[in-house]
C-alpha positions in Angstrom: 0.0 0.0 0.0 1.2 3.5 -0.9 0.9 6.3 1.0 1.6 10.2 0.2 3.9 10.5 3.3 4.7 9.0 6.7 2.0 11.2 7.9 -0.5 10.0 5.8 0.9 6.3 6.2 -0.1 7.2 10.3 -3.6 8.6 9.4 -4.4 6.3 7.2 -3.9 2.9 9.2 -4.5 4.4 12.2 -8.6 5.3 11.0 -7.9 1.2 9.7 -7.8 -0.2 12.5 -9.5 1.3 14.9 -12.8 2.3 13.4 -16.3 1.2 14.5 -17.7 -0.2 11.0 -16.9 -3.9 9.7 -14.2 -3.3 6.4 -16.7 -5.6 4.2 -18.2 -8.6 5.9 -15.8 -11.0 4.8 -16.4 -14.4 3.0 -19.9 -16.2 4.0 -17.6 -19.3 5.2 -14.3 -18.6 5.6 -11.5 -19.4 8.2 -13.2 -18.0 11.3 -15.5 -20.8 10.7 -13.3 -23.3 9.6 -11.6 -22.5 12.9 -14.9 -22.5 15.0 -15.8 -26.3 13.8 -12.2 -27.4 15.0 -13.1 -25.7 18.2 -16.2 -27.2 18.4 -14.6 -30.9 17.5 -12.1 -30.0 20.6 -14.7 -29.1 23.1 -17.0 -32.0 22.4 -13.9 -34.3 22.8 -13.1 -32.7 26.1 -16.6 -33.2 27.2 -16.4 -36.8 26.0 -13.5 -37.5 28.1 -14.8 -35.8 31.1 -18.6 -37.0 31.1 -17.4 -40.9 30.4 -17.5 -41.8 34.3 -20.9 -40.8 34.9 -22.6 -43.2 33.5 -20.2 -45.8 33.3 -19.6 -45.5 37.1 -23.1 -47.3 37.0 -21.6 -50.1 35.3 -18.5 -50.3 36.9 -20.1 -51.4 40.0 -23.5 -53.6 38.5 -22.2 -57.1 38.2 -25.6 -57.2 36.0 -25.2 -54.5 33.8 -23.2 -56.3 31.0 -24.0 -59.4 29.1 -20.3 -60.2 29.0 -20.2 -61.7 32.7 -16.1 -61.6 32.3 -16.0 -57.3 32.3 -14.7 -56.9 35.8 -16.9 -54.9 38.2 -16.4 -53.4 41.7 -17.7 -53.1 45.2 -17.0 -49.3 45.6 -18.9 -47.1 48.0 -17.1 -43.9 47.1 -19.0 -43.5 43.7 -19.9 -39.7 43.9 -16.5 -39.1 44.6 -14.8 -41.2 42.0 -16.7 -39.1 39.6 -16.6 -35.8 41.1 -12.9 -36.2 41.9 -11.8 -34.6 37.9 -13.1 -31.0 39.6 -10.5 -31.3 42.4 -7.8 -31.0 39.8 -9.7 -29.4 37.4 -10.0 -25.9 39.4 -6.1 -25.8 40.4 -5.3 -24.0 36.4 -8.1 -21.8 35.8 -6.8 -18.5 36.6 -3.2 -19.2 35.5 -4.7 -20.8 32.4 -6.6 -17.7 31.1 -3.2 -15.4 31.5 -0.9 -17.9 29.5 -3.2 -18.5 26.7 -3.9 -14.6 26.2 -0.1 -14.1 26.7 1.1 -16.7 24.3 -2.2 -18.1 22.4 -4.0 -20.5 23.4 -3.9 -23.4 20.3 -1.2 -25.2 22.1 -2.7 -25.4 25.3 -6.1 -26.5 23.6 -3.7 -29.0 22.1 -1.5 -30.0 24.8 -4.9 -30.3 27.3 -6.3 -32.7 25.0 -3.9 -34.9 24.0 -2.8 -35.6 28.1 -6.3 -36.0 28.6 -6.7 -38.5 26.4 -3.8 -40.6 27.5 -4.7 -40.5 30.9 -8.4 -42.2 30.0 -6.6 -44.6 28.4 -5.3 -46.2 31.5 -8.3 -45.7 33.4 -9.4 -49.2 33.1 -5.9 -50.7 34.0 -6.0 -48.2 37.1 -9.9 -49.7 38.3 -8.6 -53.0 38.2 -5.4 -52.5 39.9 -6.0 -49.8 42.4 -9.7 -49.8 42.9 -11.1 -46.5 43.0 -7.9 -44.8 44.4 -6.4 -45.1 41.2 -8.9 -44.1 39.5 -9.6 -40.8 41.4 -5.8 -39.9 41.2 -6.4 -40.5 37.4 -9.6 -38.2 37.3 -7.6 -35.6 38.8 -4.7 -35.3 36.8 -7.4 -35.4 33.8 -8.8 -32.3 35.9 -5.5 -30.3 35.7 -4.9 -31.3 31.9 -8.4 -30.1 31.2 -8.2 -26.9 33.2 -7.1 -25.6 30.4 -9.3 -26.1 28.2 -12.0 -22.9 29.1 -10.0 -20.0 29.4 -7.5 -20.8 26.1 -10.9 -21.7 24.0 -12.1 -18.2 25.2 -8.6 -16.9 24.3 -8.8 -17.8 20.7 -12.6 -17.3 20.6 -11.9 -13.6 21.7 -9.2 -13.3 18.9 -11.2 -15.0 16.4 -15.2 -14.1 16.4 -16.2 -10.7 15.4 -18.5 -9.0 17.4 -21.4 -9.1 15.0 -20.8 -12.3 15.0 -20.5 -13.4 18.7 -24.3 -14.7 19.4 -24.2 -17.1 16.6 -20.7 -18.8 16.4 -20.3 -18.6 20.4 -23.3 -20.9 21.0 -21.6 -23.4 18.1 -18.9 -23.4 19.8 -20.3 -24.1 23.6 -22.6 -26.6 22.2 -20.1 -28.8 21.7 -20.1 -29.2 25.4 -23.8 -30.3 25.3 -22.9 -32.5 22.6 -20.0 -34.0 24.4 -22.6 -35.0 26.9 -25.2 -36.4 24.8 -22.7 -38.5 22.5 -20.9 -39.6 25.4 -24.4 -40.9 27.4 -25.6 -42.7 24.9 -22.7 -44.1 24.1 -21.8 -44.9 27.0 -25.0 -47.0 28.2 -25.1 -48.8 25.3 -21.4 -49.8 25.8 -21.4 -50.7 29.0 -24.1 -53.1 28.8 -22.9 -54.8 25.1 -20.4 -57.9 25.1 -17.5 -55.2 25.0 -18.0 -53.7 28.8 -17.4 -50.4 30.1 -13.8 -50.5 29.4 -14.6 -49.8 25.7 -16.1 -46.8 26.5 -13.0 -45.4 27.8 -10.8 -46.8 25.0 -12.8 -45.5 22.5 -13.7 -42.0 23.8 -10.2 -41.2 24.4 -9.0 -42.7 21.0 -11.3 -40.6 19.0 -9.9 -37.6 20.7 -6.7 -37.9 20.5 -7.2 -37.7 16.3 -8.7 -34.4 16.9 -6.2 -33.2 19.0 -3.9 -34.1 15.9 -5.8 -33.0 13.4 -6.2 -29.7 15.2 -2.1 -29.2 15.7 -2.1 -29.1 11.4 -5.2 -27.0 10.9 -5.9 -24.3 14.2 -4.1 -21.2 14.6 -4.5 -19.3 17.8 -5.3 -16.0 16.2 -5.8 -14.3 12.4 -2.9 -13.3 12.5 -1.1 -16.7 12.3 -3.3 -18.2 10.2 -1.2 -19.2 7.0 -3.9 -18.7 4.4 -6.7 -16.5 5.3 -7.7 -13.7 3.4 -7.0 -9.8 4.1 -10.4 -8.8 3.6 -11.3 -11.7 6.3 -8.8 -10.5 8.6 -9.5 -7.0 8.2 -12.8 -8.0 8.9 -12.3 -9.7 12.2 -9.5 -7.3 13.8 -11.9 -4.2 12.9 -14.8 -5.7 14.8 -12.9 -7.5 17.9 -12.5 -4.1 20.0 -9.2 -5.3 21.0 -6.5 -3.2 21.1 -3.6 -2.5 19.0 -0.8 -2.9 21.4 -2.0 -5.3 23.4 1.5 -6.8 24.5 2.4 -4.0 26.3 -1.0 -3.7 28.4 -0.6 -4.6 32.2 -3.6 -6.7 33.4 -5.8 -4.4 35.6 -6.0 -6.6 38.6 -7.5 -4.4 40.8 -10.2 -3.0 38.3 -11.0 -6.5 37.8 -12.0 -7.6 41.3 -13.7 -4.1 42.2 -15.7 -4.8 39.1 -19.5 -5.6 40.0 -20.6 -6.6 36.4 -17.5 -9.2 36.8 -18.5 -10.4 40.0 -22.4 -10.7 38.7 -20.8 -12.7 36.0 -18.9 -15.1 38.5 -22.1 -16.0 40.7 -23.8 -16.4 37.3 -21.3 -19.1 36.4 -21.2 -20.4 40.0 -24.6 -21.1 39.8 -24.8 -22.7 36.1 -22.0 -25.0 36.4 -22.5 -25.8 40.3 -26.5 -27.4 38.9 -24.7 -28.9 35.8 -22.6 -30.8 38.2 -25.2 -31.4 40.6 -26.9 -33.0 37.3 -23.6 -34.4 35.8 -22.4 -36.3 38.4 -25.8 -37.1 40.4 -28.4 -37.4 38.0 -27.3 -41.0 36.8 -27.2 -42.4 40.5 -30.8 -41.1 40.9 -32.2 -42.3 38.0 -30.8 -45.7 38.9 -31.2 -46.2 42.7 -34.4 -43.7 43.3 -36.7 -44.4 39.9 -35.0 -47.9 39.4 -34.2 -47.6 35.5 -31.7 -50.1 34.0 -28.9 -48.6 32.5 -29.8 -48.7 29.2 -32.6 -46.3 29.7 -30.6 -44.1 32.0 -27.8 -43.4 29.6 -31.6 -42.5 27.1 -32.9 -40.2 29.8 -30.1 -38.4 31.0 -28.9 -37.4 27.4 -32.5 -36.3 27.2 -31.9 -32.9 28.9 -28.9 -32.4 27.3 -30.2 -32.9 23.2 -33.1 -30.1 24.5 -30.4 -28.0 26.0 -28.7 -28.2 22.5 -31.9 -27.0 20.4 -32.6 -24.2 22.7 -29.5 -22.9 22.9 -29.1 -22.9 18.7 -32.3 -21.3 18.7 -32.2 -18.9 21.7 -28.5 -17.2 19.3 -31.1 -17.0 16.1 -33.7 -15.2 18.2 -31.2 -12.7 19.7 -29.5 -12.2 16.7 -33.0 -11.3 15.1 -34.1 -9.0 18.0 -30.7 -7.3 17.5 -30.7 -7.1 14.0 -34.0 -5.1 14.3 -33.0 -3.2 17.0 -35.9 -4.5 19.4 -33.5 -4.8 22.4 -30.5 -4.1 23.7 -27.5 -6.5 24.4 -27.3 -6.1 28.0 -31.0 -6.9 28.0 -29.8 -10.5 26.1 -27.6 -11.1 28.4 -29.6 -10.6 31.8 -32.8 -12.4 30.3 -30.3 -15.3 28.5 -29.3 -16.1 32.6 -32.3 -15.2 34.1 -34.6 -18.1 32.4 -31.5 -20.7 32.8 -31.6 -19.8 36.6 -35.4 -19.1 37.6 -36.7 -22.6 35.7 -33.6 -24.1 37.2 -34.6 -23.3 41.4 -38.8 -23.7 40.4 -38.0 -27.2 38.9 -35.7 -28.2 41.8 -37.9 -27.1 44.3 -40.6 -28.5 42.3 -38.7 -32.1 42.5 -38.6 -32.2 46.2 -42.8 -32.5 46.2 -43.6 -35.4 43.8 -43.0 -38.8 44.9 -41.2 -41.6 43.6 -43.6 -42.9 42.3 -44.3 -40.5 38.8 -41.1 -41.2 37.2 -42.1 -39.2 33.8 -42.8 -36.2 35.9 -39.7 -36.4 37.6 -37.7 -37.1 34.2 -39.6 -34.2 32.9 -38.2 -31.6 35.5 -35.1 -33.1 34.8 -35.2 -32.3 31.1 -36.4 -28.5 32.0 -33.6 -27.8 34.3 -30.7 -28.6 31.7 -32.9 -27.7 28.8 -33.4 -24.0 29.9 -29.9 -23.9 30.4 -29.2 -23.6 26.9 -29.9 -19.7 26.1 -27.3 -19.1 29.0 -24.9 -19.9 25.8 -25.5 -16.0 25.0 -25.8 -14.9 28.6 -22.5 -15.2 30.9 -20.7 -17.3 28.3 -20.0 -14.8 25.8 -20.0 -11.9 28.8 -16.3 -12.3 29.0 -16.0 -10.8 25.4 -18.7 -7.9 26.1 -16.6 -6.7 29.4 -13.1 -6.3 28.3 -12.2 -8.3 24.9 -8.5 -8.0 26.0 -7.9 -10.0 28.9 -11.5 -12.7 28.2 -9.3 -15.5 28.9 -7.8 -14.0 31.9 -11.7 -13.0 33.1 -13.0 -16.9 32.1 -9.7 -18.2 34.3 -11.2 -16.5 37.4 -14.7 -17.1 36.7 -14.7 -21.0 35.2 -11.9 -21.8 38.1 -14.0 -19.9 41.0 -17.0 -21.8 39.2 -15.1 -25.0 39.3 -14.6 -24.7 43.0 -17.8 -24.1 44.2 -18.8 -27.1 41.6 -16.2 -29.5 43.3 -18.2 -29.6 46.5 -21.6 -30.9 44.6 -20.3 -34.7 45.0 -18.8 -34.0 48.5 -21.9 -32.6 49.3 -23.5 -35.6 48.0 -21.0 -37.7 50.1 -21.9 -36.3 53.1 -26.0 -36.1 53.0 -26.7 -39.1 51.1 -26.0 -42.0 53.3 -28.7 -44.1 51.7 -29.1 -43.5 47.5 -32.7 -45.0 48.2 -33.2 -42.2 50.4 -35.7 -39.3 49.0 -35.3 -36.8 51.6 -32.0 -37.1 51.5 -32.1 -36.4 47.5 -34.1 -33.3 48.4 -31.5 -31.6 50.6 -29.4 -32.1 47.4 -31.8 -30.1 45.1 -33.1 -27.2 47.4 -28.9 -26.3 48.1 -28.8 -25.9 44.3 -32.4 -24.2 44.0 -30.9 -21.5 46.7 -27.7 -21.2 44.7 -29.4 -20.4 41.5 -32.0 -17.8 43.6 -29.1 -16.0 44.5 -27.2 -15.5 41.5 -30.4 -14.4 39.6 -30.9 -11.2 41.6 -26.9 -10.6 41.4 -27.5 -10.9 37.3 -30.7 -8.8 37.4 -29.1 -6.0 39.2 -25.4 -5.5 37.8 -24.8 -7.8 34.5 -23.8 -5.5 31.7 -22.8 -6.1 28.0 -21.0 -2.4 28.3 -17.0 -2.9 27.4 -15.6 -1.8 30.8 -13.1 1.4 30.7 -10.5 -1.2 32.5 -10.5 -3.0 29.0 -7.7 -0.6 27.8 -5.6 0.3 31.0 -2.2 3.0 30.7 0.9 0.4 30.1 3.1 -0.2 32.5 5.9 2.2 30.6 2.9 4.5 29.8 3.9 4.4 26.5 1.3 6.0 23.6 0.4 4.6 20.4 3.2 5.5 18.0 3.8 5.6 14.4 6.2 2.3 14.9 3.1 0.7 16.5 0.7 1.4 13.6 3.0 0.3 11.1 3.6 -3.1 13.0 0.5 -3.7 13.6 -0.3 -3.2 9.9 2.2 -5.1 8.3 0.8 -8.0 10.7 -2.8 -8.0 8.8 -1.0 -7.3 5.6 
């Protein structure tokens, strides 16, 4: 590009890059969602690995569930915390996490996360039989740190990659590879376990298929545009102009202190307490209900607890299509998304749980039918708190999904202790109830902290002074530029 002087050459790609408008809208399918379906692929994998031990957890210790009466099974009374046991590593990485990957990019952690993942599943079975449930909790929580990862560096690259225009729709792909993790892995799973092949299978398989994503995503993802070796400029242009990032990013300090004096940040972490605290309540519980309180074999669990899950995945594609249309014509505001994306995840979710405690054991399809609404309903929260990291302050959403996943994850790790310690007797209803009504509170709670202080407005802490309070030069421009060129 020519330019009539290094004054102009300033002017000119300074106006570039910063303004407001989209330069073109870039090719209908083009690398940002090439790179979205990889990310997609990696998250489903990750929820494959993670999800495999709640159903298979039934099997492991149901000398009856397989037809294959030589698949080894085990007397274990510890089940909710062999399965819960993947948060207690899992929240150790979080916050770290989300400053590496927006430091360095997060592709290789994505990577990395997967691929240990993986090879840790593999020995799962070989860990069961040799060192009971010991072994395998140690497993789970090395699985737990791998996968700690996995949230704040998708976030990282999600932040780099998806324009703002763009956010409603291709975040909710993205995150719905978590529900689809689930479902796949569920039904899967129950089938599995109770064929000739056993619930070791399950494990051998699951963890197979993702480590050939985690290899087909080292030759084809790319943690930013900027790296990607044949995108287009008008695509990149379009992306960088509609990120809100800024240009020198690498010499911003991280505004610790803004951040954790920040009410809509701190609205966004109860939010995300409260989601993934009744997700794990669901994750890790739901299975054991379904088998010791409404008595269904396995092979109808594994049906009926993907059931929520394949709702949760329709409403969440269609709650990103009916934002994107209110926005489009202007009928609301995002903020007003956001708040009403959480509030309908959180509200059905305490009614229905409360709602559980009062039938009896007795109407199963009611009882399956609260189940479904709880998990279902959580899908528009895909466009709520998920993509809220992005709204606040687009230059440190990995570091802001670090703190909020991780303090998230936390609070989630003591859903199967909590279990633990109440449930004495998985026949036990009452017991069951003091389960639900802890997680209907939880979800009360964060829904008048989103109501009051979530925000979709980018905070001023988004672009703090350097440390060597240093302005934009014409050096910076120019580097910056010759990076999109």
């Amino acid at each position: 590009m020519k330019y009539e002087s290094e004054e102009n050459k300033f002017d000119v790609t300074t106006n570039l890059l910063n303004q407001k408008a989209p330069v073109g809208k870039g090719p209908t399918f083009g690398k940002r969602h090439s790179q979205v379906i990889m990310l997609t692929f990696i998250l489903i994998c990750s929820f494959l690995m993670r999800t495999s031990l709640s159903v298979t957890i039934v099997a492991m210790t149901d000398p009856s569930a397989s037809i294959n009466k030589d698949i080894p099974t085990y007397n274990w009374t510890d089940k909710s915390l062999v399965v819960g046991s993947f948060l207690w590593g899992y929240c150790f990485p979080q916050m770290g996490a989300g400053f590496l990957a927006d430091q360095y990019g997060g592709k290789w952690f994505l990577v990395a996360s997967t691929i240990i993942t993986a090879v840790l599943g593999l020995f799962i079975p070989i860990a069961a039989n040799h060192f009971g449930s010991l072994g395998v909790i140690i497993l789970r929580c090395l699985q737990g740190i791998a996968q700690g990862f996995i949230f704040p560096s998708l976030h990282s690259v999600l932040g780099k990659w998806v324009p703002s225009p763009e956010r409603n729709k291709l975040g909710t792909i993205v995150y719905s590879g978590q529900t689809a993790g689930i479902i796949t892995c569920m039904l899967l799973s129950g089938c599995i376990s109770s064929s000739r092949y056993g619930w070791p299978f399950v494990f051998y398989l699951l963890n197979g298929v993702s480590l050939v994503i985690a290899i087909i995503y080292v030759f084809w993802g790319s943690s930013n545009p900027n790296s990607h070796p044949s995108i287009s400029l008008d695509e990149k242009m379009y992306i960088i102009t509609n990120l809100n990032t800024s240009l020198v990013k690498r010499k911003l300090q991280v505004p610790w202190k803004n951040i954790f004096t920040s009410l809509p940040f701190f609205a966004l972490m109860i939010t995300n307490i409260a989601f993934s605290y009744t997700h794990w309540t669901m994750i890790t519980e739901t299975a054991i209900y379904l088998n010791k309180v409404m008595h269904f074999d396995l092979t109808s669990n594994s049906v009926f607890t993907s059931l929520p899950y394949i709702i949760e995945l329709v409403s969440a594609l269609i709650a990103a299509f009916i934002a994107d249309y209110l926005l489009t014509k202007n009928f609301v505001t995002v903020t007003f998304i956001r708040k009403t994306a959480n509030n309908i995840g959180l509200i059905v979710a305490a009614v229905s749980l409360i709602t559980l405690t009062r039938i009896g054991t007795d109407r199963a399809y009611l009882t399956v039918t609260l189940v479904v609404l709880v998990a279902a309903l959580q899908g528009p929260s895909r466009i709520g708190y998920i993509v809220n990291h992005m709204d606040l302050a687009p230059n440190f959403s990995g570091i802001l999904m670090g703190f909020t996943n991780g303090s998230s994850v936390i609070a989630s790790a003591f859903a199967p202790i909590f279990a633990y310690i109440i449930i004495k007797d998985e026949t036990n209803v009452e017991q069951w109830n003091i389960i639900f009504y802890f997680s209907a509170a939880i979800n009360i709670i964060a829904c008048v902290m989103n109501s009051i202080f979530t925000t979709s407005e980018r905070q001023l802490w988004n672009a703090p002074i350097a440390k060597t309070k240093r302005t934009v030069t014409s050096n910076d421009i120019e580097e910056e530029a010759e990076n999109i060129m």
